[in-house]
LOBA-742515 format. One line per 3 residues: their letters; for each residue x, y, z of N, C-alpha, C. Coordinates in Angstrom, 1 decimal. Each point is the difference from the previous one (the first is absolute). Layout:
BEGIN
a> X/Y/Z/X/Y/Z/X/Y/Z  ... $
END
This chain:
BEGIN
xxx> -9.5/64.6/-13.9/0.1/-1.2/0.7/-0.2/-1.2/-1.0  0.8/-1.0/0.2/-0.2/-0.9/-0.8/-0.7/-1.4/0.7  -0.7/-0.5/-0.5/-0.8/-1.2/1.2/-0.3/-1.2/-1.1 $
xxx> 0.3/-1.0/1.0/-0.4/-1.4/-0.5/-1.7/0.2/-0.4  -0.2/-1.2/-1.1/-1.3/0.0/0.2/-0.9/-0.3/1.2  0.6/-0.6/0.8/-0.6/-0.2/1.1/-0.4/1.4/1.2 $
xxx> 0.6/0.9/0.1/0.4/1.6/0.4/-1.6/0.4/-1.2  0.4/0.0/-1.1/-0.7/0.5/-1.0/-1.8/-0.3/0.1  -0.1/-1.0/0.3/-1.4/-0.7/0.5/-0.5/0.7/1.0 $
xxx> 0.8/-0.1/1.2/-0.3/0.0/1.3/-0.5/1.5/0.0  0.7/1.2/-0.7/-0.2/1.7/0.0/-0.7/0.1/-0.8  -0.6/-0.6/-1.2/-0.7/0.4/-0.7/-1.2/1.4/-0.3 $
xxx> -0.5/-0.3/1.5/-1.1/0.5/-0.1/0.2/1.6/1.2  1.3/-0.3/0.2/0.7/1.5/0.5/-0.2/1.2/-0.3  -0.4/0.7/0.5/0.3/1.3/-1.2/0.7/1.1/1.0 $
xxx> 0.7/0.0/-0.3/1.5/0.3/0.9/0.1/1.8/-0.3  -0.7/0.6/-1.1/-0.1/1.3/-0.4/-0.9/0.8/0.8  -0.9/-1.1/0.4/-1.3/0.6/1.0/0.5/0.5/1.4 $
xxx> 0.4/0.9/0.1/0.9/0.6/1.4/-1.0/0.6/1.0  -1.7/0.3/-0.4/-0.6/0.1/0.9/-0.4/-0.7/0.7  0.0/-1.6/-0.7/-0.3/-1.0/0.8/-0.1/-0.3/1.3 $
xxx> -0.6/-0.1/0.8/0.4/-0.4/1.9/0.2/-1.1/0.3  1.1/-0.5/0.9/0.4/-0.4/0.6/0.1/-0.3/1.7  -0.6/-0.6/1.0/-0.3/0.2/1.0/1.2/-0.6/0.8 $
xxx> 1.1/1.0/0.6/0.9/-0.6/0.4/0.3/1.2/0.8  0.4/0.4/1.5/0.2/0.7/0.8/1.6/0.6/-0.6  -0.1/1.8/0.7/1.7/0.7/-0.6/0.6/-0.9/1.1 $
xxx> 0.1/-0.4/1.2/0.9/-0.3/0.7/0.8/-1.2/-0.6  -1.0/-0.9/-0.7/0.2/-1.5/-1.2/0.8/0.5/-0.6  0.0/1.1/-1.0/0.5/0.8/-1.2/1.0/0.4/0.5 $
xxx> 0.2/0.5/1.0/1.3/0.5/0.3/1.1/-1.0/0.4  -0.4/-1.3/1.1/0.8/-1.0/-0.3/0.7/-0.8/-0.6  -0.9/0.2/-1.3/0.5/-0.7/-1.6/1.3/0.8/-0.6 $
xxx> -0.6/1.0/-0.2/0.6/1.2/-0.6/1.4/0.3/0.6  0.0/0.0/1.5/1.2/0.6/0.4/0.7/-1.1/0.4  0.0/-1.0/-0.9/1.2/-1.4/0.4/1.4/0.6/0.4 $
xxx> 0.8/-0.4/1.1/1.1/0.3/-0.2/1.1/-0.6/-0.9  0.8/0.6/-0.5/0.9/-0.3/-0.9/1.0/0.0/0.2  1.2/-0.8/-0.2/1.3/-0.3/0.6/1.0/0.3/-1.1 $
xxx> 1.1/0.6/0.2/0.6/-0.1/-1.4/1.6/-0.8/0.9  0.2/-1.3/-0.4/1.0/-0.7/0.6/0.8/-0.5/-0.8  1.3/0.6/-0.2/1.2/-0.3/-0.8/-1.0/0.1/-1.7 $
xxx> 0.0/0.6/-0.3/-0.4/0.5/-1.8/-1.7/-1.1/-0.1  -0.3/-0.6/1.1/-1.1/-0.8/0.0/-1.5/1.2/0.9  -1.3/-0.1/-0.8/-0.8/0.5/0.6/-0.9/-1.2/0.5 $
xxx> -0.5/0.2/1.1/-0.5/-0.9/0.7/-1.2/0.4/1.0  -1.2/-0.2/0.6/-0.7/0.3/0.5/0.2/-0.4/1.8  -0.2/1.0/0.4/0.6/-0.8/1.3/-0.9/1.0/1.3 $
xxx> -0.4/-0.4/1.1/-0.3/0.7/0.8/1.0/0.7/1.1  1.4/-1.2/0.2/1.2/0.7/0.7/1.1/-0.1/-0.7  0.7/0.7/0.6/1.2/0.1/-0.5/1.5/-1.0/-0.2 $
xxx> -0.2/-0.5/-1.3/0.9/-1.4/-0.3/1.6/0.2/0.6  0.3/-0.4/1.2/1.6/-0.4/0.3/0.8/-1.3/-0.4  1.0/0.7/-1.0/0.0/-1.2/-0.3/1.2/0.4/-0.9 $
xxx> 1.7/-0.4/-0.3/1.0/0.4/-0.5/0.0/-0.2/-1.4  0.6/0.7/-0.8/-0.1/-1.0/-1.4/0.5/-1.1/-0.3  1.1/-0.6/0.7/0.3/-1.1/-0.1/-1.2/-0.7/0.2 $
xxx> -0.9/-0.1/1.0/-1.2/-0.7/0.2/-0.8/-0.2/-0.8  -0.4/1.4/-0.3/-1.2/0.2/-1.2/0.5/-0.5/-1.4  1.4/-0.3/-0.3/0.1/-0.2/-1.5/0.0/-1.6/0.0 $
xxx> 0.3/-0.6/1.5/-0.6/-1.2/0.2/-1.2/-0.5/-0.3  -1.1/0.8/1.0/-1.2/-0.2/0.0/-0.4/0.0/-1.4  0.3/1.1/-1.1/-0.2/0.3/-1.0/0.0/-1.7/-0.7 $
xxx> 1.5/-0.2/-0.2/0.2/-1.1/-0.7/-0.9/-1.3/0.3  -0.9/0.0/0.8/-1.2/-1.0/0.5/-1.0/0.2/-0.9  0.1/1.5/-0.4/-1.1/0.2/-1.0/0.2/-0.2/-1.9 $
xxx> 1.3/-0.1/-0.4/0.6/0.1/-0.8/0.1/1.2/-0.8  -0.5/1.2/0.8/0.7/1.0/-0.8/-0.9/1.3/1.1  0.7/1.2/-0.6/-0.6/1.2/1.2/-1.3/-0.1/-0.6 $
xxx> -0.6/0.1/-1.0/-1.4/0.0/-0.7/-0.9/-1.4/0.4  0.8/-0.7/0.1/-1.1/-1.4/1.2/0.0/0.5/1.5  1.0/0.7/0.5/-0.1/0.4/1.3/-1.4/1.4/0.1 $
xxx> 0.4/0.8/-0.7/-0.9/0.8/0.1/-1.8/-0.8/-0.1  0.0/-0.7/-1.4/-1.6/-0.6/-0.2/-0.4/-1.1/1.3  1.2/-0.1/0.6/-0.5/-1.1/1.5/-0.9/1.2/0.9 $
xxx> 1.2/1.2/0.1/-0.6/1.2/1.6/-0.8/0.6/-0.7  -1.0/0.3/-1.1/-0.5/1.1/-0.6/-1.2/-0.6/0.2  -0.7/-0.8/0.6/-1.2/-1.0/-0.6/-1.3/1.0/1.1 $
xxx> -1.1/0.7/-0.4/-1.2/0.3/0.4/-0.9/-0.8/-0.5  -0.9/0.0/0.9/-1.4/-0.7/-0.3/-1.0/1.1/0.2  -0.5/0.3/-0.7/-1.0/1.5/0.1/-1.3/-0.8/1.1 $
xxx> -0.4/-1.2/0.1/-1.2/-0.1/0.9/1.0/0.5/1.3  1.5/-0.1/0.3/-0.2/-0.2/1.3/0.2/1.1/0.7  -0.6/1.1/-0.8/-0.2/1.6/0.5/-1.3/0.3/0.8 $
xxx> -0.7/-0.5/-0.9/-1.3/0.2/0.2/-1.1/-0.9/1.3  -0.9/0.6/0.4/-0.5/-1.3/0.5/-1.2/-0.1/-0.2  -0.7/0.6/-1.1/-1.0/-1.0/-1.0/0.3/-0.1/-1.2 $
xxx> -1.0/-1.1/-0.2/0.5/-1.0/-1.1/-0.1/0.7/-1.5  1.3/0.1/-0.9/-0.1/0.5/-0.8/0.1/-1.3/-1.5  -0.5/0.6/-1.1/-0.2/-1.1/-0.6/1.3/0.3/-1.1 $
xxx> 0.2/-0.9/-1.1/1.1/-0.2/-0.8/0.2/1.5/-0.9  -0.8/0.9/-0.1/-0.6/1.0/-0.8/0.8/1.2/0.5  -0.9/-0.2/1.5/0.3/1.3/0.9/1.9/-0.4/0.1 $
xxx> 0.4/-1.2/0.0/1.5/-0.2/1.2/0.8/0.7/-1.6  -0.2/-0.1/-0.6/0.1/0.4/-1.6/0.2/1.2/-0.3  -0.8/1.1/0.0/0.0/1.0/0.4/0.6/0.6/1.1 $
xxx> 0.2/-0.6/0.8/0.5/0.7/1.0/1.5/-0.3/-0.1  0.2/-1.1/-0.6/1.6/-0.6/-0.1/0.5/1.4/-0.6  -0.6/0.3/-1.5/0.3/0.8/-0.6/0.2/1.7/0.5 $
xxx> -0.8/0.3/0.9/0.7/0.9/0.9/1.0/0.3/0.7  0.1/-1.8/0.9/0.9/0.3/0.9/1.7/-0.3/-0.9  -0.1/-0.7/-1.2/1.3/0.3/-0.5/0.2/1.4/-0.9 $
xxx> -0.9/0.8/-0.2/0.4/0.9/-0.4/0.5/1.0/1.5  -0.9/0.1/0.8/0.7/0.2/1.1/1.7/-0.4/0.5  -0.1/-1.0/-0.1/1.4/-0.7/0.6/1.2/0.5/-1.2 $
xxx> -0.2/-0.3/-1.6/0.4/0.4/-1.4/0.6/1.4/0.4  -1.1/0.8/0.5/0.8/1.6/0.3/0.8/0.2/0.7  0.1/-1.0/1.5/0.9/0.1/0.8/1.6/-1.0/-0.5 $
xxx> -0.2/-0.8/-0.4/1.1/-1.0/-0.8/0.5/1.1/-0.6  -0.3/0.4/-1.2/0.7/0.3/-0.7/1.0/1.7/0.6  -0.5/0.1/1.0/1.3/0.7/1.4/0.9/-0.7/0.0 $
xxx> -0.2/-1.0/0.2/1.4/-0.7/0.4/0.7/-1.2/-1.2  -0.2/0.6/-0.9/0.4/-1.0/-1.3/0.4/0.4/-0.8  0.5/-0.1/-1.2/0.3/0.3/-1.3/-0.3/-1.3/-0.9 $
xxx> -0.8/-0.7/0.8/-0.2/-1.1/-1.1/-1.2/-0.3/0.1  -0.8/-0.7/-1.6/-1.3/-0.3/0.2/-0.4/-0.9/1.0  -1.2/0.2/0.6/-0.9/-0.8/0.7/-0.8/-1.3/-0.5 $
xxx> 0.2/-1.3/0.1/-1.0/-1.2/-0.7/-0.9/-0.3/0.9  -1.5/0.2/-0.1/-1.0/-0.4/1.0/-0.7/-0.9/-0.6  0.0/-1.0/1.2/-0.9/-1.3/-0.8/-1.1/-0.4/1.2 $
xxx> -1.0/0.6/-0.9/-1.5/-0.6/0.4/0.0/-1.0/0.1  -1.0/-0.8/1.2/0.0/-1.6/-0.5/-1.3/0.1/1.3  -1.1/-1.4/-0.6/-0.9/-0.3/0.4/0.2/-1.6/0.5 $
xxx> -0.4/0.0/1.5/0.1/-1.5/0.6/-1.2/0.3/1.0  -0.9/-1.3/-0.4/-1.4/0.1/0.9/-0.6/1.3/-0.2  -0.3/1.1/-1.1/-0.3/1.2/0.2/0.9/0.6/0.5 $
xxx> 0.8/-0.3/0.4/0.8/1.1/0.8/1.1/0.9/-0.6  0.1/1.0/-0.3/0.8/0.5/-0.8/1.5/0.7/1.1  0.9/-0.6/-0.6/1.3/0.3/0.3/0.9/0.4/-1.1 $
xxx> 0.6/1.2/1.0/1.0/0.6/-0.9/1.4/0.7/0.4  0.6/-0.7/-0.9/1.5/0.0/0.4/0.9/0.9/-1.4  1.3/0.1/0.9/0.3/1.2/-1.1/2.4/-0.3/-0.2 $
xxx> 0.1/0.2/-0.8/1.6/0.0/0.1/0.5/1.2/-1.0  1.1/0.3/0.4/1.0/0.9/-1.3/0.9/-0.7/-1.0  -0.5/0.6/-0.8/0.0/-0.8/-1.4/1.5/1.2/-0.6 $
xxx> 1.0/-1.3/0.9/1.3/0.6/-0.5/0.9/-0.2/-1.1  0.6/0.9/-0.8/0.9/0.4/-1.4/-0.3/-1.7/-0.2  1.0/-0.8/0.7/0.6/-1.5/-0.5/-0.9/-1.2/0.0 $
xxx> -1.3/1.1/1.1/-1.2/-1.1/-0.1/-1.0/-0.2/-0.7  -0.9/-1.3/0.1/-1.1/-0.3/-0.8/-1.2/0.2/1.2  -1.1/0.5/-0.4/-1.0/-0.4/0.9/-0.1/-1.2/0.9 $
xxx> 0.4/0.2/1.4/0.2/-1.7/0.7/-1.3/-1.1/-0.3  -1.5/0.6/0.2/-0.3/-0.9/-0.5/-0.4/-0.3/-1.4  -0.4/-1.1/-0.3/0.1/-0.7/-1.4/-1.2/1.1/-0.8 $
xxx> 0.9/0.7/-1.5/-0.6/1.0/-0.6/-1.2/-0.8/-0.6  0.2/-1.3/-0.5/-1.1/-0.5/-0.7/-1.2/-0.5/1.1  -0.7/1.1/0.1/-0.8/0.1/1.0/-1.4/-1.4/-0.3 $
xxx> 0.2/0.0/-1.1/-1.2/-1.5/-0.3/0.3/-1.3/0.8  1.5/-0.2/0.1/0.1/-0.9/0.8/-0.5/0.0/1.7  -0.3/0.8/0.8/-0.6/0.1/0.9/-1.1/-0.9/0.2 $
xxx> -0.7/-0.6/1.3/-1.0/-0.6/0.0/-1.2/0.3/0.3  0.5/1.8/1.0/-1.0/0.8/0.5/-0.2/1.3/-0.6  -0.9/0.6/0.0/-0.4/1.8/-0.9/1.3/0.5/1.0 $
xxx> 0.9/0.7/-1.2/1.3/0.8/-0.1/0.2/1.0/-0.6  0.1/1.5/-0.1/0.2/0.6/-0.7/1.4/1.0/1.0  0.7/0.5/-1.1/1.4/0.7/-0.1/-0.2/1.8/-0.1 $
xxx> 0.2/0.3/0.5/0.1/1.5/-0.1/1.7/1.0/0.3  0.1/0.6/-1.2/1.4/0.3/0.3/-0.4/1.2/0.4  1.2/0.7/1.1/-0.6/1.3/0.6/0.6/1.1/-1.4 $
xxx> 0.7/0.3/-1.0/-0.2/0.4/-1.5/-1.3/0.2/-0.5  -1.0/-0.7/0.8/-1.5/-0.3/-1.0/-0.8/1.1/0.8  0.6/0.5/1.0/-1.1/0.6/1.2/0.9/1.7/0.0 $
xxx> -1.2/0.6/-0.3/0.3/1.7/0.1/0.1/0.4/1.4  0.3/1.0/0.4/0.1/0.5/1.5/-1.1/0.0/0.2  -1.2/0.7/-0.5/-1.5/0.2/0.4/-0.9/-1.2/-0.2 $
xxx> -0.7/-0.6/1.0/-0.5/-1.0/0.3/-1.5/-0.5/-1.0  -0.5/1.4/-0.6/-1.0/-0.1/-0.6/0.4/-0.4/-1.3  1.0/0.6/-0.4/0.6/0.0/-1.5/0.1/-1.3/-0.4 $
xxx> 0.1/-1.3/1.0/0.4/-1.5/-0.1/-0.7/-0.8/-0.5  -1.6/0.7/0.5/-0.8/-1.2/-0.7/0.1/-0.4/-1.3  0.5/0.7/-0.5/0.0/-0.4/-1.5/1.2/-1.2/-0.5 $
xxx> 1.3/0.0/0.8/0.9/-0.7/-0.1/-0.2/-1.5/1.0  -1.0/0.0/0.9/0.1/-0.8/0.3/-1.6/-1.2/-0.1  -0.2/0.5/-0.9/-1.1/-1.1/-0.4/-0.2/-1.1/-1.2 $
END
């Protein structure tokens, strides 16, 4: 993962290798995170709870509001890891746990893809949000690679950086 200094500060004191660590967060929490539903709509993956109707004439409409399928995708992909849970978790824990649930979601994507995954961490008020697009042949990362320009802790994770086994990660992503 690559991270602004600001990302850089804020994890510092993470130690993301420590996997016995606890965490106090109910399986029913875990399971809601985890098992986002996933939409795959016209070569776009998208998170969705029902099922998008909607013709391609429409969608390549809607699309063009975003200025490209990779802005449409980082609009529908957006989680917020507090709003799983319902105690309060701090920037550390939402951190860690981010890091799970995209490796989670990473395994299921890449079902339905042939193209890398770009996950972008991002911190607003503590709150960590994370959003994701397919990072296609013709494309660039939608959002801006020079991640210093950012105003809030950001870091990039390409799903390339993340092994199928969950444990094996800590190392790539700290």
């Amino acid at each position: 993962m690559i991270k602004n200094e600001k990302m850089k500060k804020l994890i510092e004191n993470a130690d993301i290798t420590d996997v016995d660590e606890k965490i106090s967060v109910s399986i029913k929490e875990m399971q809601e995170a985890f098992n986002v539903s996933i939409e795959k709509l016209y070569d776009c993956l998208i998170l969705s709870n029902e099922k998008t109707n909607i013709t391609e004439e429409q969608f390549l409409r809607v699309v063009s509001s975003y200025g490209s399928l990779a802005g449409y995708e980082f609009a529908n992909t957006e989680c917020r890891m507090i709003d799983f849970f319902d105690s309060p978790l701090d920037v550390i824990e939402q951190y860690k746990i981010g890091l799970l649930y995209v490796q989670c979601l990473n395994n299921r994507l890449l079902t339905l893809t042939n193209y890398k995954i770009a996950y972008l961490f991002s911190y607003n008020d503590d709150i960590l949000t994370i959003r994701f697009h397919q990072k296609r042949e013709d494309g660039e990362v939608f959002f801006d690679t020079d991640i210093n320009k950012f105003t809030e802790p950001v870091g990039i994770l390409m799903s390339d950086e993340l092994s199928l086994n969950i444990i094996e990660n800590s190392n790539n992503t700290k």
